[in-house]
C-alpha positions as a printed NumPy array, in Angstrom:
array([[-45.239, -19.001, -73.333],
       [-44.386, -22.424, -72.683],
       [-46.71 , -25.224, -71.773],
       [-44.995, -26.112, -68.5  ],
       [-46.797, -23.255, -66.756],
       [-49.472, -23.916, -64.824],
       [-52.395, -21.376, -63.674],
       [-54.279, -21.567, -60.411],
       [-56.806, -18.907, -59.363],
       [-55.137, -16.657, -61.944],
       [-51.999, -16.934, -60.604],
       [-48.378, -18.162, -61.938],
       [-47.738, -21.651, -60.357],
       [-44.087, -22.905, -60.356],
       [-43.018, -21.593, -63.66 ],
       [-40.373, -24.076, -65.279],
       [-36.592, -23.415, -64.181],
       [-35.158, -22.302, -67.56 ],
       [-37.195, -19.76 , -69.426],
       [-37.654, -19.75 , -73.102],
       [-34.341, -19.282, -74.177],
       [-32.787, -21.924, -72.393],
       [-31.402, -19.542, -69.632],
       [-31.397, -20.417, -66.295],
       [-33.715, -18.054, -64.095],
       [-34.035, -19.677, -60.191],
       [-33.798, -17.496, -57.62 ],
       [-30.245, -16.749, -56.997],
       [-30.05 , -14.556, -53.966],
       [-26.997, -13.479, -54.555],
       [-26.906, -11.306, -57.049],
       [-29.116,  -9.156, -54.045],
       [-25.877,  -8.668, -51.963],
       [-24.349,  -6.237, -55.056],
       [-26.424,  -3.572, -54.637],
       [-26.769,  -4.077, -50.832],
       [-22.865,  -3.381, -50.224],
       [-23.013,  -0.787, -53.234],
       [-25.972,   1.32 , -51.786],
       [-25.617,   0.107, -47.938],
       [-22.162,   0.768, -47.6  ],
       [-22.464,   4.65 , -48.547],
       [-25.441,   5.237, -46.72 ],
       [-24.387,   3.26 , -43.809],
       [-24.812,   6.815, -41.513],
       [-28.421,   6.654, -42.404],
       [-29.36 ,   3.239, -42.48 ],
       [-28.581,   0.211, -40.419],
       [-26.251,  -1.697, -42.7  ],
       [-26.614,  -5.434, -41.563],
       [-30.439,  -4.983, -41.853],
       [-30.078,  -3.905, -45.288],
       [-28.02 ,  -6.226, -46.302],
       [-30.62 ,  -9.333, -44.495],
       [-33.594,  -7.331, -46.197],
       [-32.315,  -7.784, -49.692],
       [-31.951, -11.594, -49.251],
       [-34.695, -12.117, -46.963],
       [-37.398, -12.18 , -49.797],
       [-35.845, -15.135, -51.454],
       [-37.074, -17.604, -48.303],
       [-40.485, -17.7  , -50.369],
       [-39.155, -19.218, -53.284],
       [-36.591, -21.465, -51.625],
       [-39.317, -23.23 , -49.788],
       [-41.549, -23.484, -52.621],
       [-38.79 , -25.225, -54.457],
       [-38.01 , -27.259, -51.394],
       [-41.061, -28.14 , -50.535],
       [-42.888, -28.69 , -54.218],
       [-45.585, -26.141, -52.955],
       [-48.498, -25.025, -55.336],
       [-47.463, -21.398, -54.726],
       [-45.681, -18.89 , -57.112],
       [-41.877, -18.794, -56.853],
       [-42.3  , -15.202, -56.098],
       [-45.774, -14.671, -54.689],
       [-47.178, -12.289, -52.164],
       [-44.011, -11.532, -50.537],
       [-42.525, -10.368, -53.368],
       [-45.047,  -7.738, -54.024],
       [-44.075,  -3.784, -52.865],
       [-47.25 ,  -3.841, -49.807],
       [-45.876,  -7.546, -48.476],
       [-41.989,  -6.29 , -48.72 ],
       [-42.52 ,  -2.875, -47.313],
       [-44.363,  -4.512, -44.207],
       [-42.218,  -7.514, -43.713],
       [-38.927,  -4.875, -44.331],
       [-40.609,  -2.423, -41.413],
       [-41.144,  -6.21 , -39.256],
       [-37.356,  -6.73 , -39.788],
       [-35.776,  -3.603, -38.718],
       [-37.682,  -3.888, -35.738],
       [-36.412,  -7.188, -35.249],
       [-32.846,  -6.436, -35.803],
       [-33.513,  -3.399, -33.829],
       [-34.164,  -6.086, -31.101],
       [-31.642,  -8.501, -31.504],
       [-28.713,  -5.774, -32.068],
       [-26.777,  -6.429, -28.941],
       [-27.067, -10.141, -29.25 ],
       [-25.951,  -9.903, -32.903],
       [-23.313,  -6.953, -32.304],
       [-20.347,  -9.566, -31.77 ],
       [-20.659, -10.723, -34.827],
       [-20.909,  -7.621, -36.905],
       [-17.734,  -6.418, -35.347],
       [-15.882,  -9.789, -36.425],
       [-17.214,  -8.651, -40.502],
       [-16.739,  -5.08 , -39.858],
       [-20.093,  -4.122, -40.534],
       [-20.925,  -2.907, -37.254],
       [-20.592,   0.792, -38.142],
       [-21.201,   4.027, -36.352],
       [-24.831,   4.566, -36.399],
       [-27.112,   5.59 , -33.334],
       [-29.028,   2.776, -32.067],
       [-32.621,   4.115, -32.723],
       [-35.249,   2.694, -34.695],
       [-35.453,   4.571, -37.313],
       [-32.103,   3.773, -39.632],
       [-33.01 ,  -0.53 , -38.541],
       [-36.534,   0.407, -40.247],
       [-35.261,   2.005, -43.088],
       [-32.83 ,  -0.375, -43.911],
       [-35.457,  -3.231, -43.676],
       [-37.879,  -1.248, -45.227],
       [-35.869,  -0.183, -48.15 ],
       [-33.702,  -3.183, -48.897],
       [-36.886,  -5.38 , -48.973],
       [-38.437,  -2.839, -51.557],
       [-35.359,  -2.651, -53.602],
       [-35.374,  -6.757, -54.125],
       [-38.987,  -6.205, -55.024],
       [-37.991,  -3.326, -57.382],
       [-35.032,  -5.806, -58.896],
       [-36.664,  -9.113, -59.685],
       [-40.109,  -7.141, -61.047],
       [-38.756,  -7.331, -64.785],
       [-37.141, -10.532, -64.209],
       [-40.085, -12.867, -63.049],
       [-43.768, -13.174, -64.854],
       [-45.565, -14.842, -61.874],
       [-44.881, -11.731, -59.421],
       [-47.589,  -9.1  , -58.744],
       [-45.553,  -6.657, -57.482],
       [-48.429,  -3.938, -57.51 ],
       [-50.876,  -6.351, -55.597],
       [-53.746,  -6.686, -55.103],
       [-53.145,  -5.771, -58.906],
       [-52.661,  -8.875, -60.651],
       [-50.375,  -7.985, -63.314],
       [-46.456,  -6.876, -63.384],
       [-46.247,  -4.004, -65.712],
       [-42.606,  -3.91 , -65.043],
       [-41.765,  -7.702, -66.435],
       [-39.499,  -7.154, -69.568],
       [-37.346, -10.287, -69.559],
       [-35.234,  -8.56 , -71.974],
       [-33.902,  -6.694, -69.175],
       [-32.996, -10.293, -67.372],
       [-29.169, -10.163, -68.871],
       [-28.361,  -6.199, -67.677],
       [-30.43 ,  -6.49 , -64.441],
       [-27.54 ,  -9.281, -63.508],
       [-24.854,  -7.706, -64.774],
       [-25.743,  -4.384, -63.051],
       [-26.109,  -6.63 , -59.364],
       [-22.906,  -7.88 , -60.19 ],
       [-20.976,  -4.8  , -61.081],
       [-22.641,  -3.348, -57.752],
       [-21.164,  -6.244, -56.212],
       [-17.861,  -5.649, -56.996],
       [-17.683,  -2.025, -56.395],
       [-19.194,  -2.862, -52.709],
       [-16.725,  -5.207, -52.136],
       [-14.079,  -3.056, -53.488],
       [-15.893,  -0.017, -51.019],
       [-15.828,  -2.628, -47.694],
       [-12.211,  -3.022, -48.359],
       [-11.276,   0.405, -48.063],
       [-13.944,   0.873, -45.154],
       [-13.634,  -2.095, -43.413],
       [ -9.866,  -1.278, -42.285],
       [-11.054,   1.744, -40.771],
       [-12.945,   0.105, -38.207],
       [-10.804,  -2.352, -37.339]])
């Protein structure tokens, strides 16, 4: 463990940028939108698939304004833990739920406003789940996130798994691309 990180009340403060290897490991929100088309875009008739795609990203806001603002605050702290995502992911859906028919326009414009009954329960899921799955996705990558809070340990950090984890979001990425090409036509 290098020097550079800093400890306060037991938690990871502002880890450095590049980890020990000299890799680069900021957030990079990104990577999040693979698996969102991959898994969204199948399940679409279940789950809303704007909210699912907002809920994968959405997390990322916490360490963006850490970095942004210099805070004394992990990179990835209570929102990126499975009780904080699964609540702000339920907060979401109900939010999109909400703001559907203001937002509708421009879903049509990226195709993404699929057939899906307007009820809560597929905006909820999507929030729900896609804020669980970037939870369940950065876990091995990060050593300052709890993701079993009020645990204060990640039993699923494995760094070696930093390499496959991205190349996995960005295979996911191209096959959902690939997948909204074929479906996006469809609903045009």
């Amino acid at each position: 463990m290098s020097s550079d990180y800093k400890v306060l009340d037991g938690q990871w403060i502002n880890p450095p940028i590049n980890d020990l290897k000299g890799g680069y490991k900021t957030p990079f929100t990104p990577f999040h939108l693979g698996p969102a088309l991959a898994l969204g875009l199948p399940l679409r008739k279940r789950m809303y698939l704007p909210t699912f795609m907002l809920a994968n990203v959405v997390l990322d806001f916490e360490p963006l304004l850490v970095l942004i603002m210099g805070l004394r605050y992990p990179l990835h702290g209570y929102f990126h833990t499975f009780l904080a995502a699964l609540l702000l992911g339920v907060v979401l859906g109900y939010a999109m739920l909400n703001l559907d028919g203001i937002l509708r326009p421009l879903y049509g414009l990226l195709h993404l406003d699929l057939d899906i009954n307007r009820k809560p329960v597929p905006f909820i899921l999507a929030g729900a789940s896609g804020t669980v799955l970037h939870v369940l996705l950065d876990s091995p990558l990060y050593i300052e996130m709890h993701p079993l809070y009020p645990l204060t340990m990640n039993p699923m950090y494995n760094p070696a798994l930093s390499f496959g984890a991205y190349c996995i979001c960005a295979v996911m990425g191209i096959f959902g691309l690939v997948y909204y090409a074929y479906v996006a036509p469809i609903h045009r």
